[in-house]
C-alpha positions as CSV (number, residue, x, y, z in Angstrom):
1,X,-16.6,-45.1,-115.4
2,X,-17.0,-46.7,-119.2
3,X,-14.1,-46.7,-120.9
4,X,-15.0,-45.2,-124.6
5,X,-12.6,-46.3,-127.5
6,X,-12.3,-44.7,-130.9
7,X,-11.2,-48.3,-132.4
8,X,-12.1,-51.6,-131.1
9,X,-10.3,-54.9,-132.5
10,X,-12.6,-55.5,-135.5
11,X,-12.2,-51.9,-136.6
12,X,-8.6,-51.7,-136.6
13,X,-8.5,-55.2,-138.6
14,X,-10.7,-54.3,-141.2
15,X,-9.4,-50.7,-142.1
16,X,-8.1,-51.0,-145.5
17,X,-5.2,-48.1,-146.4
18,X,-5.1,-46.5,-150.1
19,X,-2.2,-47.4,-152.0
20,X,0.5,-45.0,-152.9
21,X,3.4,-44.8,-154.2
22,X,6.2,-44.5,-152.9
23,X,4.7,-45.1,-149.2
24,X,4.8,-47.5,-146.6
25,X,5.5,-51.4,-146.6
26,X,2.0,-53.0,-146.7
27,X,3.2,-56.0,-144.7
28,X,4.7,-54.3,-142.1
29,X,1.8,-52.2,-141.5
30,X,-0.4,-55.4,-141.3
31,X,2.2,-56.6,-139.0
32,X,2.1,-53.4,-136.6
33,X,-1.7,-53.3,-137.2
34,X,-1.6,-56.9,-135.6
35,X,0.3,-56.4,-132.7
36,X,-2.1,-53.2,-131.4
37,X,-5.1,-55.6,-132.6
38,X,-4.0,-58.2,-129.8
39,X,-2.8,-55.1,-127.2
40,X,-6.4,-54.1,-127.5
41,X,-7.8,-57.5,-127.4
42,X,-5.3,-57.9,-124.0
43,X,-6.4,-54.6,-122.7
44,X,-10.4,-55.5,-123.3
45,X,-9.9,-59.0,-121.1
46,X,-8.3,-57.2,-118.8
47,X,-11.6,-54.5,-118.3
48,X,-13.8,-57.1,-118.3
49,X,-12.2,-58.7,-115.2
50,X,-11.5,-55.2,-113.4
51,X,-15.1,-54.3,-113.8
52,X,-16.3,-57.9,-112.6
53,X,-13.7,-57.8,-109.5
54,X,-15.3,-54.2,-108.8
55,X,-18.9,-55.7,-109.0
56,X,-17.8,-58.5,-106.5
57,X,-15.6,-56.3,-104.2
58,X,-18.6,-53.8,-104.4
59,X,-21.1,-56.6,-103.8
60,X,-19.5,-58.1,-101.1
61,X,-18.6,-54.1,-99.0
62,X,-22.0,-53.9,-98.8
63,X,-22.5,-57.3,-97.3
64,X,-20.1,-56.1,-94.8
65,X,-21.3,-52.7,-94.2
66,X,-24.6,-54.2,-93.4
67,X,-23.2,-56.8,-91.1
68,X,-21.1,-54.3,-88.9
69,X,-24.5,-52.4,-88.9
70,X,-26.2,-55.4,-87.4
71,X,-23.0,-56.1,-85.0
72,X,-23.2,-52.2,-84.1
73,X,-26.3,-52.9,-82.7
74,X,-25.9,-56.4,-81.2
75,X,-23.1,-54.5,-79.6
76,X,-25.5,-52.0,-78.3
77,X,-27.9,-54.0,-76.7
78,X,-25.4,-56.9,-75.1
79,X,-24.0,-53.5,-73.8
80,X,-27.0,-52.5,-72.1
81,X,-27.3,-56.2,-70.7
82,X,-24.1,-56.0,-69.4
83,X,-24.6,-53.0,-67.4
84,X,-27.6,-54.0,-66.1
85,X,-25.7,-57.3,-65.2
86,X,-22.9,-55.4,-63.6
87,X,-25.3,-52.7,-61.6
88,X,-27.2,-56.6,-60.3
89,X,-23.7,-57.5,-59.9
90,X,-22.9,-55.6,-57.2
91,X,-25.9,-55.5,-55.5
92,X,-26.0,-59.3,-54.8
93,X,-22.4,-59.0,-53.8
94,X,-23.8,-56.4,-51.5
95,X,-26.5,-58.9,-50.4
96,X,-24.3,-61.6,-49.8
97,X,-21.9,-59.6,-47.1
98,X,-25.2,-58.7,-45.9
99,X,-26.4,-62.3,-45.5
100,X,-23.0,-63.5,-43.6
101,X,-23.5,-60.2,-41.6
102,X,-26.8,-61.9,-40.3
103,X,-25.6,-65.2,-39.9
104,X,-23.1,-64.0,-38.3
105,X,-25.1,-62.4,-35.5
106,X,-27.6,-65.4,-35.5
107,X,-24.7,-68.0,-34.4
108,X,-23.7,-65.1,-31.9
109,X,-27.4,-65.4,-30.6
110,X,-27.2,-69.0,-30.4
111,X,-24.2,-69.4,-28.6
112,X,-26.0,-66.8,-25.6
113,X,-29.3,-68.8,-26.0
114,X,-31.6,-66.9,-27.7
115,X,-33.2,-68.1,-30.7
116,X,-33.2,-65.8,-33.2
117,X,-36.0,-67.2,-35.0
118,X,-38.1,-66.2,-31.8
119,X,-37.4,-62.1,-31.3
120,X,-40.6,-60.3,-32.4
């Protein structure tokens, strides 16, 4: 939103009042007129560097808006790895019981003779 003055610093300086009699004290109004010159001057600085912290704050949300996108899907995927690493997870634990259930019966063959390696 631009923020739309009537008088701006230069305006308010060069404004030149009629005289008249009897009416106010020249040099005080010059004074006052001074004083609102440098308020406006002060507020002016101060929009610049609002609107320019806006345009960075702005700049840098969508910077991280579009990294959280990216990270939103990262996460996704290394999601979809990890189940598929947990589903082969338990399935070599399964083949590992497995495997000492077989060795298990092999050194039972070998202690009654037989050679497991020989049984068609």
């Amino acid at each position: 939103m631009e923020l739309k003055l009537k008088f701006d610093a230069k305006a308010i300086v060069d404004h030149e009042f009629s005289a008249k009699k009897p009416g106010y004290d020249p040099l005080q109004v010059d004074t006052f007129l001074d004083d609102i010159v440098k308020d406006y001057l002060s507020v002016h600085q101060y929009l610049l560097a609002t609107n320019n912290t806006i345009d960075e704050l702005t700049r840098a949300n969508k910077l991280l808006k579009e990294r959280l996108d990216q990270i939103e899907v990262d996460n996704a995927v290394l999601s979809e790895k990890m189940k598929n690493i947990a589903d082969n997870n338990t399935a070599s634990l399964a083949n590992i019981d497995l495997l000492k259930r077989i060795s298990a019966l092999e050194q039972a063959l070998f202690k009654v003779g037989i050679d497991p390696n020989e049984i068609k």
